[in-house]
N, C-alpha and C positions, 0 to 999 in steps of 0.2 A: 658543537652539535648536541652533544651529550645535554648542556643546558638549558638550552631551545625544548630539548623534549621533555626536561623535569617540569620547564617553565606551561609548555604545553599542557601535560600532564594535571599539573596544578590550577588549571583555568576549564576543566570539563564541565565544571558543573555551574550551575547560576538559580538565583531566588525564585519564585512565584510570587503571585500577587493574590490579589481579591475584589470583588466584584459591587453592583448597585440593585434596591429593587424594586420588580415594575413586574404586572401580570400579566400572561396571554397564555391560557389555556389548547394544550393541543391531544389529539387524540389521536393514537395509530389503530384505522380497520384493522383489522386479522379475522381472515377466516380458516376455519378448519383445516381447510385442504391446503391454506399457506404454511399452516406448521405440521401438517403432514406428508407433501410432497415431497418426492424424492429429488434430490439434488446433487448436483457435480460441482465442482469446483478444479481451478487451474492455477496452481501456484507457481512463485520460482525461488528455490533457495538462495541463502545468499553466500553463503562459504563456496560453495560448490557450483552452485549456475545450475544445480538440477531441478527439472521439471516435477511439481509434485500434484500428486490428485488427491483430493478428496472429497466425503459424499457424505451426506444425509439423507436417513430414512428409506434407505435401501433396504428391500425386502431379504438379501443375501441367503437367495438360496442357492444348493446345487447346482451347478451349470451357469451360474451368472457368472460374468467376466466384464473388467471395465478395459477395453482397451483406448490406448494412445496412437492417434492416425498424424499423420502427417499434410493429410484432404478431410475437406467437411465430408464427412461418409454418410451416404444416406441409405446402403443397406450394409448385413452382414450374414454372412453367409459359411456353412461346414464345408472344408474341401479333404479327401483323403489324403494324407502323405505316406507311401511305401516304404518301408524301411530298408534303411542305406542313405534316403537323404540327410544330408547334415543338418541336423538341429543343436541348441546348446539354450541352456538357459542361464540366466548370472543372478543369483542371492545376491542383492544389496544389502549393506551394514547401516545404509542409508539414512534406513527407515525412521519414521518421527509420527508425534499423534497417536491417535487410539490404535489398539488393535498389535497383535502380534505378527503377524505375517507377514511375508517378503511378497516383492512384486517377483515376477518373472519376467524375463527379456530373451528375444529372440532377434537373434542378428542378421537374420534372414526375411522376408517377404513370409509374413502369418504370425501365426502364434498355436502353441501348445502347453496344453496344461501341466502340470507339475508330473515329471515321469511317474514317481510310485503312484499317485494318484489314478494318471490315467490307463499305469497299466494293473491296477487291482479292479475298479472300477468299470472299465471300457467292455461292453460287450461285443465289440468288435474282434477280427482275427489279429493275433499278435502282430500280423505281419504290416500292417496297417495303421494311422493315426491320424488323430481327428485334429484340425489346424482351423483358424477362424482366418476369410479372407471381407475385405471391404470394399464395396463399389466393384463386385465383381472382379477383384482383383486388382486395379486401377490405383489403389489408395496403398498407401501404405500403413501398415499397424508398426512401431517400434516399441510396444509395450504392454504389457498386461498383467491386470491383478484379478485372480477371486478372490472377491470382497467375503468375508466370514461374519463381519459384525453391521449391524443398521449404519454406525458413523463411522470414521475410519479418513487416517491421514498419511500419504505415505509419500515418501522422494523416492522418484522413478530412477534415477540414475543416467535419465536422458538429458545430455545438457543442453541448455536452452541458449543461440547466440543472440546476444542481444542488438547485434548488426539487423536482425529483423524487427526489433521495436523504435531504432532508429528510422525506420524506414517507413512507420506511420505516420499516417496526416488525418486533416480531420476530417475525411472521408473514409477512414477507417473503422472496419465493426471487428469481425474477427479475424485473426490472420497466423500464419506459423503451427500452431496445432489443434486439437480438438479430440473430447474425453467423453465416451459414449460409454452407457451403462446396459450392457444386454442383456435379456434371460439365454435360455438353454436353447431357444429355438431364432435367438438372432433377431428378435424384435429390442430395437434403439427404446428405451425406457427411460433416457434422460439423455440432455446431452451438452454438453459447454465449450466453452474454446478460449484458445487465449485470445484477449480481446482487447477494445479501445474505448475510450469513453468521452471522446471528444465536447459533448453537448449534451451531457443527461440532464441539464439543469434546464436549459429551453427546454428539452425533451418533456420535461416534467412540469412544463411554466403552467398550465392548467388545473396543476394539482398544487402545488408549491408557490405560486407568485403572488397569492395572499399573504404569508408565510416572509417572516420575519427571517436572516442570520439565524438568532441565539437557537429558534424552531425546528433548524434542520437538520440530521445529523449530516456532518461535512469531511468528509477523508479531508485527511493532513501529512504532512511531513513534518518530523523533526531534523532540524539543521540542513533544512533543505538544499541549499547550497552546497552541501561539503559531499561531490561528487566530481571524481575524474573521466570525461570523456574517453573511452575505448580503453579502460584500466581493468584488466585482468588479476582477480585478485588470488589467481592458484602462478599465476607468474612474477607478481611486480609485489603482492604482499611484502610491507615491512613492519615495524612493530610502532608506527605515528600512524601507517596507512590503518592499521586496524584499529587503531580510536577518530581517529579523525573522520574516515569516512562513513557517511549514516546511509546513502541510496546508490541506486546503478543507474537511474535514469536519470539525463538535467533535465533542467526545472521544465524544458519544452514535453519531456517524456512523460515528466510526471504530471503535467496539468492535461496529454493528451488523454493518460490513464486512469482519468480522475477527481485528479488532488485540485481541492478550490483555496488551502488554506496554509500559506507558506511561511515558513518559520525561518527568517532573514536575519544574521547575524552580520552585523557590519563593522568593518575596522578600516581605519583608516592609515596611508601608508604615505606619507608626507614627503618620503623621500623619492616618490618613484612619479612618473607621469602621470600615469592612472591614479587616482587617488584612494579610491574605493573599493574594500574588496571583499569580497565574502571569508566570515574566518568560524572557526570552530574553535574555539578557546582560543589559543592565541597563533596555533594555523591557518597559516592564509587557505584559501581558497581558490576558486573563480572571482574574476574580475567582477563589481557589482553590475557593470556596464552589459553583460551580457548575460545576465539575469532579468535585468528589465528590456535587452533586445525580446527575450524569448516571450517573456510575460504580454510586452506590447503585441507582438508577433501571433498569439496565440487568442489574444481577447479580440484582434482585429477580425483575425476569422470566424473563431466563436461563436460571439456576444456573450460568452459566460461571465460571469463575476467571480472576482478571486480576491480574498483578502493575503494582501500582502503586509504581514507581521513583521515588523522591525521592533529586534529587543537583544539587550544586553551592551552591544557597541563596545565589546571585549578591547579592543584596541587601538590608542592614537589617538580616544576622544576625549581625555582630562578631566579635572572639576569642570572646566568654564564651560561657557554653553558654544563659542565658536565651533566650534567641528560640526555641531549640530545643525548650525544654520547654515553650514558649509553643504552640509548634506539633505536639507530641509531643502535648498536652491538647487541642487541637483537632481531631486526625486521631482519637483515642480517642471524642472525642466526638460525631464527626459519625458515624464506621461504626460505632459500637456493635458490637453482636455479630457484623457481618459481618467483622470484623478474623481472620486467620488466627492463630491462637496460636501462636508461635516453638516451642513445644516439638513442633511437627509436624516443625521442623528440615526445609531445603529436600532432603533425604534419600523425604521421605514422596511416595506416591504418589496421582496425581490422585485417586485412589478415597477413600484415607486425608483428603482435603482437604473432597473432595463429604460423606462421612461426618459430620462437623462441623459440616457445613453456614457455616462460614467460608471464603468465596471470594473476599476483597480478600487480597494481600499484601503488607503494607507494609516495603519494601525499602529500607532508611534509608543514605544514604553517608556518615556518620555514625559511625565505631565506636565512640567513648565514650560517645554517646546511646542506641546498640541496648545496649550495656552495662549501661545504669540502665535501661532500658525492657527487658527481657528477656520480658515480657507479652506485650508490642505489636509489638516491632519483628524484622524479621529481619535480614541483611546487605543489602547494596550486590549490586545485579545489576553484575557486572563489564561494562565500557564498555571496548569493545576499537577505539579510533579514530585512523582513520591522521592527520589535520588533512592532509588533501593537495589539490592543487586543479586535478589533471587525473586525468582514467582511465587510464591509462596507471601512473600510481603506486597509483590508488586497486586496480586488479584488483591490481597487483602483492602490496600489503599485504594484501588481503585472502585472497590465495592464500596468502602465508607462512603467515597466523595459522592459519589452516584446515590447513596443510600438516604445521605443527610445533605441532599445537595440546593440549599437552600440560593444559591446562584441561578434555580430555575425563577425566581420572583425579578430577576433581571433583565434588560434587554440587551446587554452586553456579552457578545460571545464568549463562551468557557473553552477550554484545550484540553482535554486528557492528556498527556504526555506518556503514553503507552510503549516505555522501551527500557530498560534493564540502563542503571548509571554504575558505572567501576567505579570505586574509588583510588586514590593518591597510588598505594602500593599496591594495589590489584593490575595497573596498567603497567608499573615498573615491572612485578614482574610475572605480566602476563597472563596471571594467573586464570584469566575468565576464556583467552584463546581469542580475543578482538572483540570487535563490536558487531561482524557477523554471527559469528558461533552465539553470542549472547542472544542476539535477536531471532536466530535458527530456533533459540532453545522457545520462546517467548511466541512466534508471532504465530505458528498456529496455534496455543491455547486464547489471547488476544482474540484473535476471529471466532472464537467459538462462546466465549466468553460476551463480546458486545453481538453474535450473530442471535444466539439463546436466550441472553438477561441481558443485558443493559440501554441494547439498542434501543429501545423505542422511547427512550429521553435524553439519547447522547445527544449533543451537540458537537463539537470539531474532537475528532479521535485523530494524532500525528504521533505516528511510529517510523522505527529504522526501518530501511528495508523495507517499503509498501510493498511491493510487488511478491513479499512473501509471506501477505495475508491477503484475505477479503473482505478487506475493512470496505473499498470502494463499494463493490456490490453488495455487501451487507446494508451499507447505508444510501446507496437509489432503491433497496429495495425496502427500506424502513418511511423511507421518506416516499414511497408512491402510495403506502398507506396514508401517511398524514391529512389529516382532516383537520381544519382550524372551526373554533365554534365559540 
């Protein structure tokens, strides 16, 4: 066992590539009021499973409060509470993002503001205290922060079960909670929710289906695969689970929440029935077979386009090129007709894709296989990955590549690879606290970083743990700008 995990260990990391060039000029509107508007956001940690909010361009003044409902609340309202009833608030250590302050929490039906606060403050009788109620009391509030700064990122301490994002489909908008930004007199100022994103790219087919791939910015995963259904990582955490595993939702979660651009590691397993399997270095996974159940499953209802990235083939596939073709007749055989035909060449636009009604595409790292597969196969989405293992290096690379990113002359998608890599003895011995604590530390600067500067020429951005940034909404909301010209 003990060498399983060195062996592991020692297979985390993998090459990048580079890209071809060819021009399309694109332009994101922005107007005033889009980069001054105030905004919410709804995250979910990943160590911990906590709910976290955070905002932009929040006026934060006196008496503003963001509370956490449990119902989309559509008023809010002061109720007096007498003193005697039991209140309590809990200081989270939680906290993460700008800004120094704790949220407060109230275990009860309302919410109240920080005691010293409201009793130096409150021109009311001591005997008495002011509580926010929602929907006339109907809704429930489980959390609350005054906001002190314009931007500000905090874990609530409320855990999020992810039994409720199982349970979306794609008639799903928002569902589970929602983060409303008040002044002092209870008027809703902004408001978000956890949400779904089943179809933003039809949603968007008006504005985007001129619009090439390489044009769009496209939410992604890294190591898409390497996810355990109903795994609890404050119970079943071990020391392979906390590198190996990159998300919380499978591949169905992630594409209903999003993601168009899956990072497919495949190993093959010769001695088992199944042949296929998804692996993380040299951890198996999910079976490949129900990867592509969920992918078929999801584009049928759809109609989205999703590029499916096979790269590296960490295990079982040799020099020779068999396994490959072993696997080329299996990927053919499972999408059938859903496979995109290479002669659309990654050149072609969304419309030209939808037109064919072929919406999987199989992105092979591979050149001598897409060679002999000329049918089936396309190129390698370029993998643009610093392997670095602080922010500090990771913004920096990422800033180069974007800076000098002469990959835009292409028509070939590019990858950000947007996630902290441990090295050899950092995972032996633990030293980073796994791959959620890494990515906790990481993914809200990430979101602020491509939501502020980079976004309006990313192309496919794939992080750990999507669900605890806002890479997806940062990017339909970059790409409802785009204007081709």
């Amino acid at each position: 066992m003990f060498l399983q995990t060195i062996m592991f260990i020692l297979a985390l990391t993998g090459p990048a590539t580079a890209g071809l060039p060819e021009v399309q000029t694109i332009r994101a509107a922005r107007t005033d009021d889009d980069g001054h508007r105030l905004k919410l956001w709804l995250t979910i940690n990943a160590r911990k499973r906590f709910l976290e909010i955070s905002w932009k361009n929040a006026p934060a003044r006196m008496g503003d409060n963001v509370l956490l409902t449990v119902q989309d609340p559509h008023s809010f309202e002061q109720r007096t509470l007498p003193t005697g009833t039991p209140l309590a608030s809990f200081a989270s250590d939680e906290g993460s993002g700008s800004g120094d302050g704790a949220a407060d929490y109230v275990p009860v039906q309302g919410f109240t503001r920080k005691p010293l606060t409201s009793l130096a403050k409150s021109t009311k009788s001591p005997s008495s205290r002011q509580y926010w109620v929602a929907n006339e009391g109907t809704a429930e509030i489980v959390a609350a922060i005054q906001p002190s700064l314009s931007t500000q990122w905090f874990t609530t301490g409320v855990p999020f079960d992810y039994a409720l994002s199982r349970n979306v489909t794609a008639q799903t908008f928002c569902y589970g909670y929602w983060a409303s930004y008040i002044n002092a007199e209870g008027r809703i100022l902004a408001k978000n929710c956890v949400r779904a994103y089943p179809r933003w790219m039809n949603e968007l087919r008006s504005v985007v289906g001129e619009l090439r791939l390489r044009d769009l910015f496209i939410p992604g995963t890294h190591d898409s695969g390497s996810y355990r259904p109903n795994f609890d990582p404050l119970i079943r955490e071990s020391l392979v689970t906390k590198y190996a595993l990159t998300q919380d939702d499978d591949i169905m979660g992630q594409l209903m929440h999003g993601v168009r651009y899956l990072d497919i590691r495949v190993g093959y397993y010769r001695a088992s029935q199944e042949k296929f399997f998804i692996y993380h270095g040299i951890t198996k996974q999910r079976p490949l077979q129900e990867v592509i159940n969920q992918v078929k499953d999801f584009v049928h209802e759809t109609n989205e386009i999703v590029i499916f990235g096979l790269k590296e083939f960490p295990v079982g596939f040799g020099k020779n090129l068999g396994v490959h073709r072993l696997l080329v007749s299996y990927l053919r055989e499972q999408f059938q007709d859903l496979i995109a035909h290479p002669s659309l060449t990654w050149r072609a636009s969304l419309r030209d894709i939808w037109s064919r009604q072929q919406n999987v595409i199989l992105a092979y790292d591979k050149h001598v296989i897409v060679e002999e597969f000329p049918q089936l196969l396309f190129g390698a989405v370029e993998q643009r990955w610093g392997n670095v293992q602080t922010w500090p290096r990771l913004e920096t690379y990422l800033r180069n590549i974007n800076d000098f990113d002469v990959s835009r002359f292409s028509s070939r998608p590019v990858a950000d690879m947007a996630e902290l890599t441990p090295e050899t003895w950092d995972v032996i011995l633990d030293k980073h606290g796994g791959l959620r604590k890494m990515a906790d530390s990481i993914n809200w600067r990430i979101s602020q970083l491509y939501r502020d500067e980079l976004g309006e020429n990313s192309n496919i951005v794939a992080v750990d743990f999507i669900r605890g940034t806002t890479i997806v909404e940062t990017a339909i909301d970059w790409n409802r700008r785009k204007i081709a010209h």
